[in-house]
C-alpha positions as CSV (number, residue, x, y, z in Angstrom):
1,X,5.8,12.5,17.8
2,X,2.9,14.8,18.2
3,X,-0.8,13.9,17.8
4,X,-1.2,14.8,14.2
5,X,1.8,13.0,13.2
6,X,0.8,10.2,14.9
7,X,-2.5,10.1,13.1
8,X,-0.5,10.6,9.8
9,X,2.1,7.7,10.4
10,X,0.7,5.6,13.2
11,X,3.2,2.9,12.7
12,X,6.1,5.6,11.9
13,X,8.0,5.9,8.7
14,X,9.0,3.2,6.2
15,X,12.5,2.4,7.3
16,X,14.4,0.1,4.9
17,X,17.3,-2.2,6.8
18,X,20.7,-1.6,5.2
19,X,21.0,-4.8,4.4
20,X,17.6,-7.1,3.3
21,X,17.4,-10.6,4.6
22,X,15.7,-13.6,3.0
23,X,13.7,-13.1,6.2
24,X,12.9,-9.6,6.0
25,X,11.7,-10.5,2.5
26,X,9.2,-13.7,3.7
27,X,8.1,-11.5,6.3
28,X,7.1,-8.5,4.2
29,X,5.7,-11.0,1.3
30,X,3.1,-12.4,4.3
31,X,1.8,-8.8,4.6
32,X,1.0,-8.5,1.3
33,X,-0.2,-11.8,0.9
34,X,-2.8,-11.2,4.0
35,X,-3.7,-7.6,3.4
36,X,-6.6,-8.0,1.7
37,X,-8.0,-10.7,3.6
38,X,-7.2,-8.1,6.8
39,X,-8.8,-4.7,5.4
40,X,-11.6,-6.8,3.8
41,X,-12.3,-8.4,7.6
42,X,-11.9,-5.0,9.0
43,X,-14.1,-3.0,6.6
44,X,-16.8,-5.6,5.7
45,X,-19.4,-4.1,8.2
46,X,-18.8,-0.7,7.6
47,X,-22.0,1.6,6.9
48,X,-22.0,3.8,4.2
49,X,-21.9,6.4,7.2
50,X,-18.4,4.8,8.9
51,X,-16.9,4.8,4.8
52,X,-17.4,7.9,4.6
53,X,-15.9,9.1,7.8
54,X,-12.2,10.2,7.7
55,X,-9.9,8.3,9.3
56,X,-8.4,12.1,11.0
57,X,-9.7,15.5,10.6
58,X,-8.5,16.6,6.9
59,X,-7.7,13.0,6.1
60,X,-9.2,10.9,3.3
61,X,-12.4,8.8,4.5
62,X,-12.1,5.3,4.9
63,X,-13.3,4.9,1.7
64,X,-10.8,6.7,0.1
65,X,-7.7,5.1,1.6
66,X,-9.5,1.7,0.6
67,X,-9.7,3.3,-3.2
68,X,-6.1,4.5,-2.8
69,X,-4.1,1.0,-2.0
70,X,-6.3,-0.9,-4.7
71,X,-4.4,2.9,-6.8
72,X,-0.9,2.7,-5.6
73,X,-0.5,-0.8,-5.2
74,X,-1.7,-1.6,-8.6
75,X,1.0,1.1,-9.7
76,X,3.3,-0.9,-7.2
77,X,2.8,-3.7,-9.2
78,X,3.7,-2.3,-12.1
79,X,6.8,-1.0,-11.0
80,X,7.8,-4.3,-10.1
81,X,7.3,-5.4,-13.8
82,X,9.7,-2.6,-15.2
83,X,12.2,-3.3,-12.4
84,X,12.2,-6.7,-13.6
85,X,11.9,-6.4,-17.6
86,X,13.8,-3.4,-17.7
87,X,17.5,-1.8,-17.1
88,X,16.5,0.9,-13.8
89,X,13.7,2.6,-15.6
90,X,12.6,6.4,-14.5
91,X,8.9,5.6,-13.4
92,X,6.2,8.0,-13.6
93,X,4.5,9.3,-10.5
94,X,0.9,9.1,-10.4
95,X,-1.1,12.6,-8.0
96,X,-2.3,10.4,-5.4
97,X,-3.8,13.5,-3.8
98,X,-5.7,14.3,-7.4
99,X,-6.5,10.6,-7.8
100,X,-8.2,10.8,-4.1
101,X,-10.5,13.3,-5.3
102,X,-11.7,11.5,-8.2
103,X,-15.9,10.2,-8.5
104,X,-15.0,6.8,-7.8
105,X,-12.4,7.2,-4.6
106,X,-15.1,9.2,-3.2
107,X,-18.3,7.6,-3.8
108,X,-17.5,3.8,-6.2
109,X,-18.1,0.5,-3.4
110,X,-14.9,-0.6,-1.6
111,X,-15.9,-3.7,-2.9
112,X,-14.3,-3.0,-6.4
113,X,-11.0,-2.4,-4.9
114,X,-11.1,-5.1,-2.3
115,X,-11.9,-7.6,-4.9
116,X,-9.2,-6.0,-7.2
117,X,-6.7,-6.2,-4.2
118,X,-7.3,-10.0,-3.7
119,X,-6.5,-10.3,-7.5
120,X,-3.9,-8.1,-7.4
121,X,-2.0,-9.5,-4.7
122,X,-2.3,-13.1,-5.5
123,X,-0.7,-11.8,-8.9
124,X,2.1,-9.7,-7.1
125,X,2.6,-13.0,-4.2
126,X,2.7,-15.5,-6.4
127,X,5.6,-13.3,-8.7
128,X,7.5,-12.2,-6.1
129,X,7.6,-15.7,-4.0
130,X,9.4,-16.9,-7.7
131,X,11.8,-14.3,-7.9
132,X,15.7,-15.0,-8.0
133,X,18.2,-13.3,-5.3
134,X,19.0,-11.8,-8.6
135,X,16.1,-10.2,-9.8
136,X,16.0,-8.3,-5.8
137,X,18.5,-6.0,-6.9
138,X,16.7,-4.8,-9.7
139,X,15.6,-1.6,-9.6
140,X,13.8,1.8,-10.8
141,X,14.4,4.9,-10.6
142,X,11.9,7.4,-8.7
143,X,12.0,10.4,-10.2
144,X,11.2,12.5,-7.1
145,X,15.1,12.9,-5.8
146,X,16.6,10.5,-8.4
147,X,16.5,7.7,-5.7
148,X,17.4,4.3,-6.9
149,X,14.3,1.8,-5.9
150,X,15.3,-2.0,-5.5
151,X,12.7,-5.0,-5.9
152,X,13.5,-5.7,-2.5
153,X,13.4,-2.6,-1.3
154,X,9.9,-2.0,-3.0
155,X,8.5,-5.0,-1.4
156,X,9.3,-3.7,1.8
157,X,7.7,-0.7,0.8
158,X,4.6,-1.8,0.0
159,X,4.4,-3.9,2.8
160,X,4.8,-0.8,5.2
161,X,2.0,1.0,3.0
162,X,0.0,-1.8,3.4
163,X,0.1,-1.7,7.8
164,X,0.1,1.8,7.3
165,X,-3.4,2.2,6.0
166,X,-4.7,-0.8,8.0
167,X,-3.4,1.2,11.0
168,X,-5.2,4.7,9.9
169,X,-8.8,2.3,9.6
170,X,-8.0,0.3,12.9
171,X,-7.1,3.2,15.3
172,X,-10.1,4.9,13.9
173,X,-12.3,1.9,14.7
174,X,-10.4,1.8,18.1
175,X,-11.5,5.9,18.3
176,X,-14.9,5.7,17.7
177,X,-15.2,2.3,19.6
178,X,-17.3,1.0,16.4
């Protein structure tokens, strides 16, 4: 992988097993149940300086990526809900580039999302820990390529995303030696 790649996906691509343990699920459910205790440990000394650095060059600032998981995990969560309540739904996408650019992904305190990310995901834990094997093969429908999104699937997901942004903060820590 060359270097810009590995900046982009430091822990590689999301790769979903072909079949999903009860493991694989427990596993990924622990990431999100510790990711915002993690990112809030690694961000919490941060200057306003080292938030608004970018974790590559023509990447999003540390602030933004914080600002952008509290954005597509919340629409995660939501996903979840109309896996769950309804029959494979066609989501809608969200511009996560656009969203990025917005007033308060650029300047709000990470505080905001980090406290909405500790609710959010001991909402999103506490549902997913009570699921049935059932309710795992529920699914959406992402509109980009018609792919068919299961539950279990999506938690995986979202537990990649989450190590994937931790990873862009940490090896930017590890750069800079802050």
């Amino acid at each position: 992988m060359e270097e810009l790649e590995k900046l982009k996906y430091p822990i590689g691509f999301f790769e979903c097993p072909e079949h999903i343990s009860k493991d694989d699920i427990a596993n990924w459910i622990t990431i999100l149940d510790t990711l915002p205790k993690r990112l809030s440990n690694l961000v919490h000394d941060f200057s306003e300086e080292q938030l608004n650095t970018p974790y590559r060059d023509g990447g999003w600032t540390v602030r933004q990526v914080v600002h952008h998981m509290a954005d597509s995990h919340h629409h995660s969560y939501t996903r979840f809900k109309w896996a769950l309540t309804e029959n494979r739904p066609l989501i809608k996408v969200y511009e996560e580039k656009l969203w990025s650019e917005l007033i308060d992904a650029k300047t709000a305190p990470i505080s905001l999302s980090l406290s909405y990310l500790t609710a959010l995901h001991a909402k999103l834990v506490y549902l997913l820990t009570h699921l049935e094997s059932a309710d795992l093969e529920k699914s959406y429908i992402h509109p980009e390529g018609s792919v068919n999104v299961s539950v279990a699937e999506n938690i995986g997901k979202y537990a990649w995303h989450s190590n994937h942004h931790l990873a862009h903060i940490q090896n930017l820590v590890d750069r800079k030696g802050w």
